[in-house]
N, C-alpha and C positions, 0 to 999 in steps of 0.2 A: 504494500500500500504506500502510496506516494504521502512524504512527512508533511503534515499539517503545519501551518504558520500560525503565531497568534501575534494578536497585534491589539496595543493598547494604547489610547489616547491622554499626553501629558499636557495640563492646561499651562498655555506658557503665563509668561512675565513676572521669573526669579533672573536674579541677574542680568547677564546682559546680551541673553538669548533673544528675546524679545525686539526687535527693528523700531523702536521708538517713533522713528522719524519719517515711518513709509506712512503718507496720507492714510492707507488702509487700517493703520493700527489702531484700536478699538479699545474700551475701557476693558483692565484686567479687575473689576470689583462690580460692575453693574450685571442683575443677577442673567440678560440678557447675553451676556458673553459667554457665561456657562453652560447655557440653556443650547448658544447657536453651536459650540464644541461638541455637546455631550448628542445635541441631535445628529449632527454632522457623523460622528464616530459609531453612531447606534444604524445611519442611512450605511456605515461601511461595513457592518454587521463584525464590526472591534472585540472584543473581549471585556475592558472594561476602560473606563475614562479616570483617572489619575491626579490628585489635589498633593502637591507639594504644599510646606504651614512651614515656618516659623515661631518660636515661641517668644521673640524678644528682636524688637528692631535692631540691625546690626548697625554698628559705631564706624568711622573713619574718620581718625583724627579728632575724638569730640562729638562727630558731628552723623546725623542720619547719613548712613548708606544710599543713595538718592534710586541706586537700582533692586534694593530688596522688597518685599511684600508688604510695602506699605498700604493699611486699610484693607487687605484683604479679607474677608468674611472667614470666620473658623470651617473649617473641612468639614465634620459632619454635617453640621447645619446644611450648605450649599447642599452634600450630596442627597442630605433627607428632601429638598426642593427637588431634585434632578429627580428623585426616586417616581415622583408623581408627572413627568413628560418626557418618559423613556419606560419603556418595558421590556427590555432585552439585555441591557450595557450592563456591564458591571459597574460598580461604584465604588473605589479604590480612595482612603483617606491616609492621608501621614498626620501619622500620631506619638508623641513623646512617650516612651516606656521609663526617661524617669522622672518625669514630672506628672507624671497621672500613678492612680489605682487602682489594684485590678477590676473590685467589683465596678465600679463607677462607670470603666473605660466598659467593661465588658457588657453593660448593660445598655449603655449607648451603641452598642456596635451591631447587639445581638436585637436592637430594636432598629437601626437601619436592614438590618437584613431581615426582618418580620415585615417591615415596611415596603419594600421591595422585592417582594417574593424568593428571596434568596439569593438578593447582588451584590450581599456587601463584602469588601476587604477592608485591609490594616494595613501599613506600611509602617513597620516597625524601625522607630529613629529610637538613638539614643543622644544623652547630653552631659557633658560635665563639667562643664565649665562654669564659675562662682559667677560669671556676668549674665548669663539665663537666670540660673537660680536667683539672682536676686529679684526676681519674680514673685517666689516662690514660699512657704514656710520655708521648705529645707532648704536654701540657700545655694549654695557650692558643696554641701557637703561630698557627695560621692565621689568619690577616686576614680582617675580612668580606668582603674584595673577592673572595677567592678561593674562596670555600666552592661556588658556585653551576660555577665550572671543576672543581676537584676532584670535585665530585657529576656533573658532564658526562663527565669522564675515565673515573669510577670505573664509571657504565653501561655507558660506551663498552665499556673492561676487560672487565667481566664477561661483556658479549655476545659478543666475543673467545675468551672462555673455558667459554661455552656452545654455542659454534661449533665449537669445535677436534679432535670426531672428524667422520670423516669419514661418508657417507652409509652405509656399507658396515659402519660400530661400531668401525671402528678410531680410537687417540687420537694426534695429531700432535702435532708440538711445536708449541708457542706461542712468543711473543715481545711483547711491548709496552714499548715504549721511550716514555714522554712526559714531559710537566712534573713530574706529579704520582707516578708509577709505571714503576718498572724491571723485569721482571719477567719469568722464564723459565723454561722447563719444561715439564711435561703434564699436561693435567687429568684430573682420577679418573673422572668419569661422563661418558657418551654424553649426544647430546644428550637431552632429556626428549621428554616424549608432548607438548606443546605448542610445540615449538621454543626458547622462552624462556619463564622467568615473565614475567606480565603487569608493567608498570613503572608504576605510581602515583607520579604527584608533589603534593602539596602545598605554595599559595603565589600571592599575588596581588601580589606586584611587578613592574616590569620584566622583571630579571631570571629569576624564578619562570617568567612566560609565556613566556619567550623559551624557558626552559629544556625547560618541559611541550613547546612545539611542535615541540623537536627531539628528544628523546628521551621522552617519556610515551608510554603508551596510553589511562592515565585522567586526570582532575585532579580532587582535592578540592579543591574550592572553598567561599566563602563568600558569597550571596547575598544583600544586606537586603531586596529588592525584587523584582518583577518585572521591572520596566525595569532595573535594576542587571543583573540574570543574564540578558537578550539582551547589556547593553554588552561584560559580560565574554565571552559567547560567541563573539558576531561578533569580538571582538579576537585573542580566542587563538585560534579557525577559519582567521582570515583571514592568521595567519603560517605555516600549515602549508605553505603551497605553496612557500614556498623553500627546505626540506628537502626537497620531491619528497615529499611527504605529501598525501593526501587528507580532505576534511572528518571521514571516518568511520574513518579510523584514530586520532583521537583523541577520548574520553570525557569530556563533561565530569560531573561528578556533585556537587551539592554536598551539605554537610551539613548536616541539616535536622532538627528537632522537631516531633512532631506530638501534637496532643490531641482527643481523638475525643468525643461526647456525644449525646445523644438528639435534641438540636436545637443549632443554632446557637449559642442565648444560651446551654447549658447548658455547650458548649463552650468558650465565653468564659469565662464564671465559673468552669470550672473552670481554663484555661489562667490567669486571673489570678493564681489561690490559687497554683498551682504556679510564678509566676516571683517569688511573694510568700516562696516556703516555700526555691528557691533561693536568694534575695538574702536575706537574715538582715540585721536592723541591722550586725553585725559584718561581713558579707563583703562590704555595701557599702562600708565603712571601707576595709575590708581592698582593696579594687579598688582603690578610689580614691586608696589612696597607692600602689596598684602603677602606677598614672598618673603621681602629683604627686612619688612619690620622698621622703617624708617625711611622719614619725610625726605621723597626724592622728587620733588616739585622743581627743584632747580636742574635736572636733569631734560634734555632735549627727546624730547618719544622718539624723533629721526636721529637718533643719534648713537654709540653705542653704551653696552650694558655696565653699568656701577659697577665701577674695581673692586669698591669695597664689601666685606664681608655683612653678610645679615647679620640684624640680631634676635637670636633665638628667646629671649626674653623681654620681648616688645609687647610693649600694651596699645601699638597705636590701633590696630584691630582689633574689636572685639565683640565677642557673640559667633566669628565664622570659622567653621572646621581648619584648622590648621595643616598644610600642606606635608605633615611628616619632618623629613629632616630638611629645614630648609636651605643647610651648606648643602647640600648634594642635588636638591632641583635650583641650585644659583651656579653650579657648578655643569650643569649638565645643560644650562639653556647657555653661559658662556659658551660651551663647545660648539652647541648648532649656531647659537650666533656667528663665531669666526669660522666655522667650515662654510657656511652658507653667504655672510657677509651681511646680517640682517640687523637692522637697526633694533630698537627696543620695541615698537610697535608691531613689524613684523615679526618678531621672536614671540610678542604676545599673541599675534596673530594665530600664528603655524601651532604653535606649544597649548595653545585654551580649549581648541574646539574639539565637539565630541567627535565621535565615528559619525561622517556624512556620506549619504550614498546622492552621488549627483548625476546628472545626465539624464536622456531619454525617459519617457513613462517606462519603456518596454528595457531598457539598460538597467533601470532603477527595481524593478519587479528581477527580475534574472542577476544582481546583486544581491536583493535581499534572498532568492530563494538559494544560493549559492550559500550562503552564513549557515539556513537551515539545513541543507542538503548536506555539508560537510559538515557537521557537529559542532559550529561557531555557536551558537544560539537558538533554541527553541522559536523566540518571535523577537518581537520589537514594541519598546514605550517610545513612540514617534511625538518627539519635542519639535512644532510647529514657528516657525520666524516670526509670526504676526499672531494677534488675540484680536476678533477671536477666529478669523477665516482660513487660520491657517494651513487647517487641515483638507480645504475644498477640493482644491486640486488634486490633491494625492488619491482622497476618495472618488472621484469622477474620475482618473484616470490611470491608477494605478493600481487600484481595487479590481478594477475587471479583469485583467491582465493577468494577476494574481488568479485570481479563480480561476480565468480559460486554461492559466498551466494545471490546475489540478491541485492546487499545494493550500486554498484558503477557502473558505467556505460562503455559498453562495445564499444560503439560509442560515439561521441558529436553530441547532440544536436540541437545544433543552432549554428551560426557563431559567437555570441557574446559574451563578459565574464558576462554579466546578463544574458544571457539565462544558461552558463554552471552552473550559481548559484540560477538559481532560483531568480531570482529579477526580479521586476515589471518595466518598462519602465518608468521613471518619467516624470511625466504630465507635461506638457507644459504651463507655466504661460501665460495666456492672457495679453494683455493689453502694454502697454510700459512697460520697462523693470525696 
């Protein structure tokens, strides 16, 4: 049987994905722009539609980030809206594991997916950082060591808690005793029409993989390559099996940009203008000290890269995931820079953007089937240039093409977002909860 694609809808404008400045570009907070995505991606019979959150406006220099989520409406709300002018999509929310708890979050989840006939997911983030927390009661408290246990408990938790009436509709007591959660009592709803929301994780560390292959059903991922997205594949495929898990109870799907044109070259030229119209001299600046950690304003974007060393103890960002080690990605963009001879602009340019598949409708379908055909990836969370039309084109013309190969599907399914993906109904623990 020819392998199935799945493809999921990302609503853009986080960062500086989003084309600000194309006439076409549209409110990312008016509930209209949700509504024309989520329609849009349900006409391309998608899998499920995708809400990136924030929990705390990020800082630079003092100062609002001017390209984060500012005013955006909280993820389940929007997606409880979406649930009533759509009846197919899945409804996919990112949600903090450690700034919520379990019962709370899992009550909210397990009533979007009663809501929706059984479309709801989780996109499991974590956080540790003392500038969130101060949000929060708990502060900063949690260690980075800890965030990826606590995110494993708090799954654990929830399935517990979506477990706990019986087959029959009756509610049992609960009980979970562990590290991270004490916790006792009965939960409000039966189980949902799909067993569980589907569980998305996000994250290519160690940790992250180890994590997806015990508790995920999807992973957003991030590919630069072909060869990159088999290594990732075959890595996190092949620790499935010590959970007693199977290759196809877990999804990989990563996140991906596409630019569509008459031909090839036209596609090119325009994908250039468009990583030309993202990177602005300023948001190259503006990356580049979220790397180097210091105010590099006096630096020329066409010019080339700061001699000097980062520093790994910078407070001048804060609130956003930090790049890992940042002597070795300032080390490693001087080398592309003097092999290639690129200014700071275009280093940010080339080094930012995700995996883009460009060209042709018919080039762009026969890439993407290519990723799934060779073990690169399961499907695709398709991150859109523009809010909210962005996805129109792809769907009018790249969707069909898709399906005349054989590889995506020309109807749905089932009524569930485990049925559109292919996942197995999770068994029913016996016993007291």
């Amino acid at each position: 049987m020819t392998r199935q694609m799945h493809l999921a809808a990302h609503f853009p404008g986080v960062n500086n994905t989003t084309v600000w400045t194309d006439p076409r570009s549209g409110s990312q907070i008016d509930f209209a722009s949700f509504e024309h995505l989520a329609r849009t991606a349900e006409r391309g019979r998608f899998d499920f539609f995708f809400l990136a959150e924030g929990l705390r406006l990020r800082e630079h220099k003092g100062r609002i980030h001017d390209l984060d989520v500012v005013g955006r409406p909280e993820s389940i709300t929007v997606l409880n809206a979406l649930a009533a002018v759509t009846e197919h999509l899945g409804l996919a929310a990112t949600v903090n594991a450690t700034f919520n708890e379990p019962y709370e979050l899992a009550r909210r989840l397990a009533s979007l997916d009663h809501l929706s006939g059984g479309r709801a997911a989780w996109n499991v983030v974590t956080s540790f950082d003392a500038f969130t927390g101060e949000n929060f009661r708990r502060g900063g408290y949690l260690d980075r060591a800890d965030r990826y246990t606590r995110a494993a408990e708090f799954v654990a938790t929830a399935r517990e808690l979506w477990d706990s009436w019986t087959a029959e509709g009756t509610p049992r007591p609960f009980s979970h005793q562990g590290q991270h959660f004490a916790i006792s009592g009965e939960f409000t709803l039966p189980r949902s029409p799909q067993g569980h929301p589907v569980v998305i994780q996000a994250g290519d560390s160690g940790e992250g993989r180890e994590f997806a292959a015990s508790a995920a059903d999807v992973v957003f991922t991030r590919h630069g390559s072909l060869e990159a997205g088999r290594a990732f594949y075959a890595d996190v495929k092949s620790r499935l099996a010590r959970y007693g898990r199977q290759p196809e109870d877990l999804k990989i799907m990563p996140g991906v940009t596409f630019v569509l044109g008459d031909s090839d070259a036209e596609a090119q030229e325009k994908a250039a203008d468009i990583r030309r119209r993202q990177v602005s001299p300023q948001n190259a600046i503006v990356t580049l000290e979220q790397i180097w950690g210091r105010d590099l304003s006096a630096y020329d974007p066409d010019g080339p890269l700061p001699d000097i060393d980062p520093d790994p103890a910078s407070t001048l960002v804060q609130g956003r995931v930090k790049v890992g080690d940042p002597f070795a990605v300032a080390a490693k963009w001087r080398a592309l820079s003097e092999a290639k001879g690129l200014s700071i602009r275009q280093t940010v340019i080339e080094t930012t953007a995700r995996q883009s598949f460009i060209g042709t409708p018919g080039s762009v379908a026969a890439q993407l089937d290519e990723f799934v055909r060779t073990d690169a990836a399961d499907g695709f969370i398709l991150i859109p240039q523009l809010t909210p039309g962005g996805l129109d084109d792809f769907v009018d013309d790249v969707v069909p093409l898709l399906q005349e190969r054989g590889v995506f599907r020309s109807e749905y399914s089932g009524p569930t977002l485990r049925s559109h993906l292919g996942l197995r109904t999770p068994v029913r623990k016996d016993g007291p909860a």
